[in-house]
C-alpha positions in Angstrom: 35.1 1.6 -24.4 32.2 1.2 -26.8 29.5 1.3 -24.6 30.3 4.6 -22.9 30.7 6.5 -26.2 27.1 5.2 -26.8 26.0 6.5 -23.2 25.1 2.7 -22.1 26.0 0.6 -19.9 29.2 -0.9 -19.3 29.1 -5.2 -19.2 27.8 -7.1 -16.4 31.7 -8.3 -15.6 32.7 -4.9 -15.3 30.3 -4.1 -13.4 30.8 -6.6 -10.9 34.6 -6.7 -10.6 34.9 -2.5 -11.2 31.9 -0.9 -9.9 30.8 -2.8 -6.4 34.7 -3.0 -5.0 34.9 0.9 -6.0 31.7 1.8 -3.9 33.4 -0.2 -0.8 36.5 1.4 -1.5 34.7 5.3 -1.7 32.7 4.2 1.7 36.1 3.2 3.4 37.8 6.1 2.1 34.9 8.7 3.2 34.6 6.8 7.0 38.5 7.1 7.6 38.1 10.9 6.5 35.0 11.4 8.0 36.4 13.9 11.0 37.7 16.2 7.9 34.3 16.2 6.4 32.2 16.7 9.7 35.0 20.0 10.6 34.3 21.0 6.9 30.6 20.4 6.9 30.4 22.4 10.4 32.1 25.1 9.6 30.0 25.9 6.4 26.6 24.9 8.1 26.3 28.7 9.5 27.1 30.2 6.4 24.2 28.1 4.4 20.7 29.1 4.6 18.4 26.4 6.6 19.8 24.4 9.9 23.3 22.3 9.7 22.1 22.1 6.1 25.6 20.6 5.4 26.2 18.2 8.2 22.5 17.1 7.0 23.4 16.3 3.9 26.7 15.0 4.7 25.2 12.3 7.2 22.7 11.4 4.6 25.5 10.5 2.1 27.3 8.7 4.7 24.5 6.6 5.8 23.6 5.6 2.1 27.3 4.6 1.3 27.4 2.6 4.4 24.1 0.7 3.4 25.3 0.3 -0.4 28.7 -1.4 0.9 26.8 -3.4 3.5 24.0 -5.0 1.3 27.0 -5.5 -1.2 28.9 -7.8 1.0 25.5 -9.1 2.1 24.8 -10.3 -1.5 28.4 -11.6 -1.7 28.0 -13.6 1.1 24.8 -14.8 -0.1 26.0 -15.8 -3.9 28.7 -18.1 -1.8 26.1 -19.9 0.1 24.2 -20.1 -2.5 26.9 -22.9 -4.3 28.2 -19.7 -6.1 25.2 -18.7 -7.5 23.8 -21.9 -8.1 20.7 -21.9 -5.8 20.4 -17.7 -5.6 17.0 -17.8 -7.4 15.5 -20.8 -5.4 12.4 -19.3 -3.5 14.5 -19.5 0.0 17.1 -17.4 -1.5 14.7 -15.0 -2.8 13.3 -14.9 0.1 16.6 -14.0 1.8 17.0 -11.4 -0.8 13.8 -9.7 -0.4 14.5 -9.8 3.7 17.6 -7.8 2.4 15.8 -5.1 0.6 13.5 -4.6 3.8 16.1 -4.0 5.9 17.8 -1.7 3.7 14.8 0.5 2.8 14.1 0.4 7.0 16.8 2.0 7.5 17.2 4.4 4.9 13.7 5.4 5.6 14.1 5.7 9.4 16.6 7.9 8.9 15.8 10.2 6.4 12.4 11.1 7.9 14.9 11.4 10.9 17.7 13.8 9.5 15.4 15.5 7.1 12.4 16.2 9.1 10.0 14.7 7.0 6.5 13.3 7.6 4.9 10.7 5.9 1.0 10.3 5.9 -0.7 7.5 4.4 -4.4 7.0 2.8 -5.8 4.2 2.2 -7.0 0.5 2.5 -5.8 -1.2 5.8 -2.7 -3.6 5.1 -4.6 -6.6 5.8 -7.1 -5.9 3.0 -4.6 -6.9 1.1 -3.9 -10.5 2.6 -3.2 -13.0 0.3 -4.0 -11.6 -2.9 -2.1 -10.8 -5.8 -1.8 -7.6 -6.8 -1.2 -5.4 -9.8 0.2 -1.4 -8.9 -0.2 0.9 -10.8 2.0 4.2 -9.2 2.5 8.0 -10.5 5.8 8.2 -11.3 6.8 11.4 -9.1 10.4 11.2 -8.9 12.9 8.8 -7.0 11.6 9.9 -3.3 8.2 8.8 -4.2 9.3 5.6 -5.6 11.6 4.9 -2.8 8.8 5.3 -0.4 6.7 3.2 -2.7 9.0 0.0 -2.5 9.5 0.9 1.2 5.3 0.6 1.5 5.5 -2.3 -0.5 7.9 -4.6 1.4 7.9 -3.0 5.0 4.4 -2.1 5.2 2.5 -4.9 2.9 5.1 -7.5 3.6 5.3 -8.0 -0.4 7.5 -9.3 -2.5 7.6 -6.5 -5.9 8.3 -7.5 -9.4 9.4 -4.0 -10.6 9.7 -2.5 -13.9 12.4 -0.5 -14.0 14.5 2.0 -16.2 17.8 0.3 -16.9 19.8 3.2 -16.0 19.3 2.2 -12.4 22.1 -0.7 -13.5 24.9 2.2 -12.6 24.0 1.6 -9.0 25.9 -1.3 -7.6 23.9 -2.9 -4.9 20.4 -2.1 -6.8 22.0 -3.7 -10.3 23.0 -6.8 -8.3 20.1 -7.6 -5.9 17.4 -6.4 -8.5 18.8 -9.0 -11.3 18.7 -11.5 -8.6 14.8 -10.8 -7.8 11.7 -11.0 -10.5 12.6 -7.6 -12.1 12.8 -6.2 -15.5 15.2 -3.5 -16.8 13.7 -1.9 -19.6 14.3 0.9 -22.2 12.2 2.2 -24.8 8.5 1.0 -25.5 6.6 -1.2 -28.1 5.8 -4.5 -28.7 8.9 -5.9 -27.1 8.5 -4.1 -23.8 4.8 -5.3 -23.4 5.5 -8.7 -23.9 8.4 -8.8 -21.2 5.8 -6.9 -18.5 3.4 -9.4 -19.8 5.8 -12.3 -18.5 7.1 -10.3 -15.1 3.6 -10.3 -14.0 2.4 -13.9 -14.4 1.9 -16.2 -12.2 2.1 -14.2 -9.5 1.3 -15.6 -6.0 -0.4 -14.5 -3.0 2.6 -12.3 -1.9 3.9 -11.0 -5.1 3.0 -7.1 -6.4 3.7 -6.5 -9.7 4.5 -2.6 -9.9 4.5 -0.7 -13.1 4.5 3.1 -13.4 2.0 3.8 -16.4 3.5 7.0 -17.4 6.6 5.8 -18.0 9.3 8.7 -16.7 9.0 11.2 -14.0 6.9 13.8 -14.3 8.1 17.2 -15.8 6.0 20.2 -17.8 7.6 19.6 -20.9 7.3 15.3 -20.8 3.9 16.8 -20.2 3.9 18.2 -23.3 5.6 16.3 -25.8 3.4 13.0 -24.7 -0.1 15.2 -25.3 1.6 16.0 -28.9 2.6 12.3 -29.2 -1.0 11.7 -28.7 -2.3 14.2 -31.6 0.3 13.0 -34.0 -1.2 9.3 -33.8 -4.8 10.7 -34.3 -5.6 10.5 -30.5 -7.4 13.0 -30.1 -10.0 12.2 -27.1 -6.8 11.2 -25.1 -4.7 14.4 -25.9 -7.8 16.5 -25.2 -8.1 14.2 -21.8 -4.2 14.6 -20.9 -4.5 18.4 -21.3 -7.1 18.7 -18.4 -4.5 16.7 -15.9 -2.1 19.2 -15.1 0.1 17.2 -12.7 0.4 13.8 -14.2 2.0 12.5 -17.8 -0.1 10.7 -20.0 -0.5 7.4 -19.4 0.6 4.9 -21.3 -2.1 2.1 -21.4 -0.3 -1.0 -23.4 1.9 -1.9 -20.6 -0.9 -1.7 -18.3 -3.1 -3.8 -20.7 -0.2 -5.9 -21.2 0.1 -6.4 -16.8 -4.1 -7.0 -16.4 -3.7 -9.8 -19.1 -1.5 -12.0 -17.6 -2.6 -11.7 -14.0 -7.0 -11.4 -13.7 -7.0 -12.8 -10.7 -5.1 -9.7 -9.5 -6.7 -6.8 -7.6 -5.9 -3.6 -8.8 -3.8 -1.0 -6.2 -3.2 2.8 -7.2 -0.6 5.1 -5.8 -0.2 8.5 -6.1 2.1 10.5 -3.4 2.5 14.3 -3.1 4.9 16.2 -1.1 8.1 15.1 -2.8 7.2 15.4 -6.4 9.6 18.7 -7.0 12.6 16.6 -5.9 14.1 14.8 -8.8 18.1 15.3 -8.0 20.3 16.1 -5.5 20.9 19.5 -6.1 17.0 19.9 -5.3 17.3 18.5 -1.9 20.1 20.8 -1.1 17.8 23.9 -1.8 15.1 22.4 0.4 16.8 21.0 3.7 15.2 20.6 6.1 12.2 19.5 4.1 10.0 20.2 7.6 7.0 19.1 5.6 4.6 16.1 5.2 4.5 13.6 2.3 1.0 12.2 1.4 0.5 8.4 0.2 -2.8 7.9 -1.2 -3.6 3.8 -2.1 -6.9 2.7 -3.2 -7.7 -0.9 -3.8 -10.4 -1.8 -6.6 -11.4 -6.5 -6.6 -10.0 -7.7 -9.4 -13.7 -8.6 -10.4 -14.3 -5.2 -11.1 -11.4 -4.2 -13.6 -12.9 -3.9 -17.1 -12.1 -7.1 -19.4 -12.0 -5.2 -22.8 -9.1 -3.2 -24.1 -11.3 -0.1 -25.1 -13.2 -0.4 -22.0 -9.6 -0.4 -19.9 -8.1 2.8 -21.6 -11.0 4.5 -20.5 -10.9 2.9 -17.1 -6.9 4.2 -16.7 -7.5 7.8 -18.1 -11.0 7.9 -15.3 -7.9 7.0 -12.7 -5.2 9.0 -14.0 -7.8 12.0 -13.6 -8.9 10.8 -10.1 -5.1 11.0 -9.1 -4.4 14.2 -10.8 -7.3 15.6 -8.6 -6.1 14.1 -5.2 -2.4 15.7 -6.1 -4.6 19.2 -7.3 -6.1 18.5 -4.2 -3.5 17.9 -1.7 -1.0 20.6 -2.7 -3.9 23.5 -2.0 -4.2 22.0 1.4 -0.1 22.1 2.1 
């Protein structure tokens, strides 16, 4: 198949009549096996350094499979109501949808703060501060923990309703590729013109509910992403910027055009910033393995700035992001020393 010798993804057909039924066919073939994998998982637990490391893990998998075929069958049972599709993206189907999604991240979060000992701590404006008014976010992008926990803020927390950018490799996951093309979302890849103009669209008109969220540095933070974006910087004459980014030692530098891009078509938006620490050296599974039980805190840290006060001129807003992106790499400076 073409698209897998050029590493991208496979149709939207295959997809759906491939990928979904194989995740409910994996969850129904690791429940009926489940007492083999709880007798293996047990009897390697003692051998593994941390507590019941492998059961752990083990229940965390099974819980996320279950979810996965759940909201699956959920969204299949809403695509028939829905005339076949016909009436999915009316606002009371979207609605539905977005109910979907807050049940999902619910439960997910309930229990991995449950099984993996975690605590999360949030900064910040109270929710009702929020009330009725658009909003733009602009988040650190600190791996897929943080921006789990972000969406989980969002809808659970903020009762919003987020219009996400998103990397399209996220596509491979079944439930995510089907709900998220239902809802407001873009998949992206790459940068430019192209990909300002289609944040530009995802984040008008949005109403009293809505969030548009858009990570500015576009990819999860790493030393060497670090890196090659300051060089980026220098090889397109960017000097002040570069000699900025080198100072902020735990953030990417920013990319302002799709945050320009967001603030034009929505200034009656207020402005939230996220930053999180605490889960910002897990990127992959392998990771969480090494850490379990995390016994340790996350931090979420939101500020809220009136939309009157964002800066109207492009020069003026660059400025504006880089003052923020320094403010955040301070909290995160901040917050480790205290852990």
């Amino acid at each position: 198949m073409r698209w897998v010798l050029r590493g991208g993804l496979p149709p939207r057909w295959f997809r759906r009549i491939v990928l979904a039924p194989a995740a409910i066919a994996l969850t129904v073939a690791m429940l009926v096996t489940l007492p083999v994998w709880l007798l293996g998982a047990a009897a390697v637990s003692p051998l593994l350094p941390g507590r019941l490391r492998a059961l752990r893990v083990l229940w965390v998998v099974v819980v996320a499979l279950v979810l996965e075929s759940v909201v699956l069958v959920a969204l299949f049972g809403l695509w028939l109501f829905a005339g076949f599709g016909l009436a999915v993206r009316t606002p009371s189907f979207q609605y539905l949808h977005y109910q979907l999604v807050g049940w999902y991240l619910r439960v997910l979060y309930r229990e991995a703060v449950r099984v993996l000992r975690l605590r999360v701590e949030v900064e910040g404006p109270h929710p009702d501060e929020y009330l009725d008014r658009p909003l733009l976010v602009f988040c650190r992008h600190a791996g897929p923990g943080d921006s789990f926990l972000l969406m989980h803020g969002l809808v659970n927390w903020y009762a919003r309703e987020p219009r996400i950018v998103l990397a399209a490799a996220l596509q491979w996951d079944p439930a995510l590729d089907v709900v998220l093309n239902r809802l407001p979302n873009r998949f992206l890849s790459g940068g430019g013109d192209e990909t300002e103009h289609r944040i530009g669209e995802l984040a008008t008109a949005l109403d009293h509910n809505d969030a548009f969220v858009i990570f500015p540095e576009g990819g999860n933070f790493t030393e060497r992403r670090r890196l090659a974006g300051i060089e980026r910087l220098r090889t397109r004459g960017l000097e002040e910027m570069a000699r900025r980014s080198e100072q902020m030692r735990h953030v990417l530098p920013p990319r302002p055009g799709g945050v320009a891009a967001a603030l034009a078509a929505a200034p009656e938006a207020d402005v939230v910033w996220v930053a999180h620490a605490g889960l910002d050296h897990l990127f992959t599974v392998a990771d969480i393995w090494r850490e379990l039980p995390l016994d340790g805190s996350v931090r979420m840290r939101w500020w809220r700035v009136p939309a009157g006060e964002v800066p109207a001129d492009r020069d003026a807003q660059v400025d504006w992001l880089y003052q923020w992106w320094e403010r955040i790499d301070d909290w995160v400076d901040s917050t480790r020393e205290l852990r």
